[in-house]
NUDOPA-970205 format. One line per field, with one value per residue (C-alpha): residue number from 1; residue in one letter; x, y, z. Coordinates in steps of 0.001 Angstrom, whole numbers. Layout:
N
pos = (NUM:...) .
code = (A:...) .
px = (X:...) .
py = (Y:...) .
pz = (Z:...) .
***
This chain:
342
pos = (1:2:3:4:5:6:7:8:9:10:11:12:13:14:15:16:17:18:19:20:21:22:23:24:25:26:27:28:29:30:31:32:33:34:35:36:37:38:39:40:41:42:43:44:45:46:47:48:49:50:51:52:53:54:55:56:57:58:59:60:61:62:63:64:65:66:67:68:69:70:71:72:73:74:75:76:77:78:79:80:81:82:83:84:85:86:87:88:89:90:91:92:93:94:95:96:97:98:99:100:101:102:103:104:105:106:107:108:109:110:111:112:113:114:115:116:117:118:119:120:121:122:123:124:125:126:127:128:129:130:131:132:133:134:135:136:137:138:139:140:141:142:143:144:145:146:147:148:149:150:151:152:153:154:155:156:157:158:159:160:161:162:163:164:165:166:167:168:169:170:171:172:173:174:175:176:177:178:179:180:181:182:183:184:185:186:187:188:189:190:191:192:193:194:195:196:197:198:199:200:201:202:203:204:205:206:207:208:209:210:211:212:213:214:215:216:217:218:219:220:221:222:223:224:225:226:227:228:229:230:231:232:233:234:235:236:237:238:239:240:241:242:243:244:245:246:247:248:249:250:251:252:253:254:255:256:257:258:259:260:261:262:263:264:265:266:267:268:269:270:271:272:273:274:275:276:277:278:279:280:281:282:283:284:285:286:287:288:289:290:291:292:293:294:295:296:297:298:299:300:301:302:303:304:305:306:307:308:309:310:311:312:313:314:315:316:317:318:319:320:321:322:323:324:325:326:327:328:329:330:331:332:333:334:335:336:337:338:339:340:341:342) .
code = (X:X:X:X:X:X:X:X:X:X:X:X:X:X:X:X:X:X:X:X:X:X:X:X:X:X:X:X:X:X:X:X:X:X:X:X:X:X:X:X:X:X:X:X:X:X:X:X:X:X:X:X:X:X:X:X:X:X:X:X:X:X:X:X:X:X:X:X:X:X:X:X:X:X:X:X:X:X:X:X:X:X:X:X:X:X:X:X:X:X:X:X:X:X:X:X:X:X:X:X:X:X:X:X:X:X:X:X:X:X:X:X:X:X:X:X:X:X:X:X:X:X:X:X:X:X:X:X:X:X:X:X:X:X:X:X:X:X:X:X:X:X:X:X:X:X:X:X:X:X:X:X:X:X:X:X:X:X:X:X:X:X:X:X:X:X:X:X:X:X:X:X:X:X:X:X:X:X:X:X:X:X:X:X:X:X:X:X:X:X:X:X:X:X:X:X:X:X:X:X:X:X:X:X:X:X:X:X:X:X:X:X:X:X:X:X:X:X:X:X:X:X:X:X:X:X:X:X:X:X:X:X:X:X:X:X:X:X:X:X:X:X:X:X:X:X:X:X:X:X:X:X:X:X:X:X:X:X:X:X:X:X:X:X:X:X:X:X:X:X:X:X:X:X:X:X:X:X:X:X:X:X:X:X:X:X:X:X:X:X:X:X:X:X:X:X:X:X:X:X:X:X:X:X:X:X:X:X:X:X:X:X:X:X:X:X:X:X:X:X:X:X:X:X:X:X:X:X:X:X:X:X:X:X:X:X:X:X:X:X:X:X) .
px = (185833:183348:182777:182430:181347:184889:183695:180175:181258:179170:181956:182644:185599:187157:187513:191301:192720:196269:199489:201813:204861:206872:206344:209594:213273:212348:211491:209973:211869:210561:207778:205662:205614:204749:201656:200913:200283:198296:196076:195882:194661:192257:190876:190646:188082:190327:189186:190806:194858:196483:200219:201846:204005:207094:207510:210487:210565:207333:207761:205217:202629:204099:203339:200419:199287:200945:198329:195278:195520:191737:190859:191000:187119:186575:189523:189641:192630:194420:197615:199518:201600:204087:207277:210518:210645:213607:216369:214447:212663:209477:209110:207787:205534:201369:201769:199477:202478:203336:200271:199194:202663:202391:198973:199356:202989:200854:197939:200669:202665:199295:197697:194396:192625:191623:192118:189684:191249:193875:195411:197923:200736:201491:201421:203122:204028:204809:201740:198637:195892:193646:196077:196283:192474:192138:193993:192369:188935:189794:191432:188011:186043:188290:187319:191035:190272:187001:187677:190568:192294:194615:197544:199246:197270:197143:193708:194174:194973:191936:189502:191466:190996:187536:186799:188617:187001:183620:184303:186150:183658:186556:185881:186819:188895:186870:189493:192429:195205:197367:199450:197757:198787:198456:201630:201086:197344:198205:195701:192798:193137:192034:192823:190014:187322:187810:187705:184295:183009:183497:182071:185209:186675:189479:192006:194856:198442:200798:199063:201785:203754:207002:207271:207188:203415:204747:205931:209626:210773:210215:214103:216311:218929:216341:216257:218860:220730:223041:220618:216963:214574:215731:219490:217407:215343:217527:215248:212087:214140:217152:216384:218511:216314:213780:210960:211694:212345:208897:207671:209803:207802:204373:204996:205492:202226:200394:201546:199931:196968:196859:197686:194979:192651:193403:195259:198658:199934:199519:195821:195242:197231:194957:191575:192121:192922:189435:187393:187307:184346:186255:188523:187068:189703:193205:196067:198173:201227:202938:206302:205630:202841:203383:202465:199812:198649:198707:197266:194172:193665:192821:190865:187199:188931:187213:187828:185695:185308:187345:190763:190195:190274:193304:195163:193882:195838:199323:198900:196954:194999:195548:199452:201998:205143:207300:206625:208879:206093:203831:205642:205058:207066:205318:207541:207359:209115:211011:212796:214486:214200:210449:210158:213238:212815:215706) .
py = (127276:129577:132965:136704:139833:141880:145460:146069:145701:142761:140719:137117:136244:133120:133876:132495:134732:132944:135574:135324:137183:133720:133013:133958:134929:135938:132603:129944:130789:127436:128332:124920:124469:127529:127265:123646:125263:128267:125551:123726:126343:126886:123549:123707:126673:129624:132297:134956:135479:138681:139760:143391:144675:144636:141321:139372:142627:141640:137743:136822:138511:136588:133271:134166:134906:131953:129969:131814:130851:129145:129901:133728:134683:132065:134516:137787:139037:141276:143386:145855:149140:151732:149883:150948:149203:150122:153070:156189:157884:158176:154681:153997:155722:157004:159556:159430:159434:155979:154510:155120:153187:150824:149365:148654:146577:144708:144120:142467:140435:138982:137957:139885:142747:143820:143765:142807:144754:147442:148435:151277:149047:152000:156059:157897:161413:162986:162462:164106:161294:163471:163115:159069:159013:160522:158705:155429:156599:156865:153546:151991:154187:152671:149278:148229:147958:146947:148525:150167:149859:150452:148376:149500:152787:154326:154993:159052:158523:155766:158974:160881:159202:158755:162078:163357:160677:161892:166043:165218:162894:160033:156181:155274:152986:150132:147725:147696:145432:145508:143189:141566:138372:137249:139113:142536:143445:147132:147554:146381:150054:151873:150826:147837:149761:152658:150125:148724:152237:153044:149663:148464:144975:143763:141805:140930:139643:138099:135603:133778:137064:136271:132548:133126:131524:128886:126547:126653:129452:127536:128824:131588:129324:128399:132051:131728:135360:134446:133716:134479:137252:136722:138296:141045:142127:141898:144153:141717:138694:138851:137302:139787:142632:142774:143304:140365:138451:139335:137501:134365:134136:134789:132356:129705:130422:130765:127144:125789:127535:126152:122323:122603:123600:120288:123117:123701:126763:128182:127061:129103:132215:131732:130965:134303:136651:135260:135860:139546:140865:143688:140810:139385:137871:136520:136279:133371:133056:129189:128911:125176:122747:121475:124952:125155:122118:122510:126051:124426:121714:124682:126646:125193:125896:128356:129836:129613:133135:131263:130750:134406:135353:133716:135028:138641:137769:137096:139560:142267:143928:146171:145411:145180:143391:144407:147862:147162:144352:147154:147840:151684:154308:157664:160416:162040:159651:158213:161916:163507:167164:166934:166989:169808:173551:174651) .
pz = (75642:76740:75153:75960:74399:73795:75003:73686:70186:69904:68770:70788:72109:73625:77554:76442:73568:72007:72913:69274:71267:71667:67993:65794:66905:70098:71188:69236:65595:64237:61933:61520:65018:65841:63009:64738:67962:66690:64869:68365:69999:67076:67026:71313:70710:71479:68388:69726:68623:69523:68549:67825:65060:67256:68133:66471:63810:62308:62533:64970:62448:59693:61560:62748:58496:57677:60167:59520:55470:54915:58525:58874:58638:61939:63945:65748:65083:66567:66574:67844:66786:68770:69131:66975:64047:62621:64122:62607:64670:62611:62379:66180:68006:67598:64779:61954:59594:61437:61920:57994:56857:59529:59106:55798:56774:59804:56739:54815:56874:58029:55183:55753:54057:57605:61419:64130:66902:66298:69250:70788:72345:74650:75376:73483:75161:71679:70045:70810:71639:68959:66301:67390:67251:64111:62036:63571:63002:59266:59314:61129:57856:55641:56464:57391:61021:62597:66718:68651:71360:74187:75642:79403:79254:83003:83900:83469:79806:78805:80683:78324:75560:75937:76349:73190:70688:72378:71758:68443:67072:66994:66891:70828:72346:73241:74849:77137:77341:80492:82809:85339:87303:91274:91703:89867:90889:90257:87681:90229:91783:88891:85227:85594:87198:84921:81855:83264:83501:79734:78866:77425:77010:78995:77679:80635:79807:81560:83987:84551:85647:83541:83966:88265:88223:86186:88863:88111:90810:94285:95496:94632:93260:90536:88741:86312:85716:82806:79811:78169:80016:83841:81631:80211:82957:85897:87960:87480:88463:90526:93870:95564:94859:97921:95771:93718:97119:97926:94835:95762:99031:97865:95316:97736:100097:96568:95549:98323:97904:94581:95966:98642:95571:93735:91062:89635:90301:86350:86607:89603:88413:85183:86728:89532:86550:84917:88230:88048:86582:84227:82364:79200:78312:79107:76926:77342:75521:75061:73853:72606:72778:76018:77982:75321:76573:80118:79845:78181:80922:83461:81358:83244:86744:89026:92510:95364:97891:100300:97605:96574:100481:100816:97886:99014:102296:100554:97932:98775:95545:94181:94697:92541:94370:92144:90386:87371:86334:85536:82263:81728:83502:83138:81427:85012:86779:84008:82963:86321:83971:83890:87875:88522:87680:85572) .
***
């Protein structure tokens, strides 16, 4: 597994970094297995594991401690905080009332007196990115966290953010974590070149765009409404929706792509999210050993000029098909009172 430098931090990371979210209720709620594949991945050269507070309530960290036991000092770890964690309001969000409780909650369900990479899960509109900053530079003082960083941030806000922790004197975001796949290449526009212009590491999710790379959409009677995500996230999935019809077709033209390669289609989706210069590295997230498996088996793959040409001709980049797979909604599109005079 080859290695990268994760933002000029100096620290080296696996060009593969292990995604906890399917580990606990949420998907995999089997706890050995879930430690087996974490230890797979481990022993495979992956030394990179990444999770958030918010998945299955805190469980995916729990795993993820359980795991690390004798094996923690060979890991970069690293987690995530925003999401609601319970119904009050004060227990979500990028306050430094929150981020002070939470920490030390993350610290403990993880087993660890610190944490490699702490990272904002996503904008918070209530919360002044000083206040955020603040409290994380004292955490980073404190020895609890080693660097920060930022997760779906829209290019505006990582300027922003760099520009307060320079006039303040604050610890900086050195990473960003957003979605990026063949089919949602949004980010290419101007989150990734404004991430390589502060120097900071790149960590993409979602290669496999929400199971559509996977190789298990090739017709619309395939996507299956009634149950799991597709249930959930209607908008992301439902054939009928044009956007998501677009998907259905590019995935098609991007299979064969991937056959005339001599790939499967998840090695492709993989190896294209590696090829751009401003990704260090890319989360991958298995539900069981299997996708673990196969994940792992395309991990050396890499894309010759005349692939990339061809993908640029059924997705264009800087595209995202579908602009629900971009997972943040700024608070002036998302609240109809913010853009109407009263």
């Amino acid at each position: 597994m080859r290695r990268r430098i994760l933002g000029g931090t100096g620290i080296s990371v696996s060009e593969y970094a292990l995604g906890a979210m399917m580990f606990g209720g949420w998907a995999n709620s089997d706890h050995d297995d879930s430690v087996r594949i974490i230890h797979r991945a481990l022993d495979a050269g992956i030394n990179f594991v990444d999770t958030a507070d918010i998945y299955s309530g805190g469980e995916s960290e729990e795993i993820v401690g359980k795991a690390l036991k004798g094996r923690r000092d060979d890991v970069v770890l690293a987690t995530k905080a925003n999401g609601a964690m319970g119904d009050d309001p004060n227990h979500s969000g990028n306050s430094r009332r929150w981020i002070t409780r939470e920490i030390e909650n993350s610290l403990r369900r993880l087993g660890t007196d610190h944490i490699d990479l702490y990272q904002i899960h996503r904008p918070d509109p209530h919360t002044d990115i000083d206040e955020t900053l603040s409290v994380l530079s004292d955490l980073v003082r404190a020895g609890k966290i080693r660097a920060i960083g930022s997760s779906t941030f829209p290019a505006e806000q990582i300027v922003e953010a760099q520009w307060v922790a320079e006039r303040r004197g604050h610890v900086r975001f050195r990473t960003e974590q957003p979605p990026y796949s063949l089919l949602a290449r949004g980010v290419e526009a101007a989150v990734l070149p404004t991430a390589q212009k502060y120097g900071m590491g790149v960590l993409t999710w979602g290669p496999l765009s929400a199971g559509w790379l996977s190789g298990r959409y090739t017709k619309a009677s395939d996507i299956d409404l009634s149950a799991g995500r597709s249930s959930l996230e209607r908008q992301k999935f439902d054939p009928s929706v044009p956007e998501n019809a677009r998907k259905l077709e590019a995935v098609g033209k991007l299979a064969a792509v991937a056959a005339e390669a001599g790939l499967t289609l998840p090695h492709l989706a993989t190896a294209f999210v590696r090829s751009h210069p401003a990704v260090t590295s890319v989360i991958i997230g298995p539900r069981t050993m299997e996708q673990l498996d196969d994940l792992l088996a395309g991990a050396d793959a890499v894309l010759d000029d005349d692939v990339l040409d061809r993908i640029d001709e059924i997705v264009p980049p800087g595209t995202d098909l579908n602009r629900a797979d971009s997972y943040y909604v700024p608070p002036a599109l998302a609240d109809a009172s913010l853009r109407r005079r009263r």
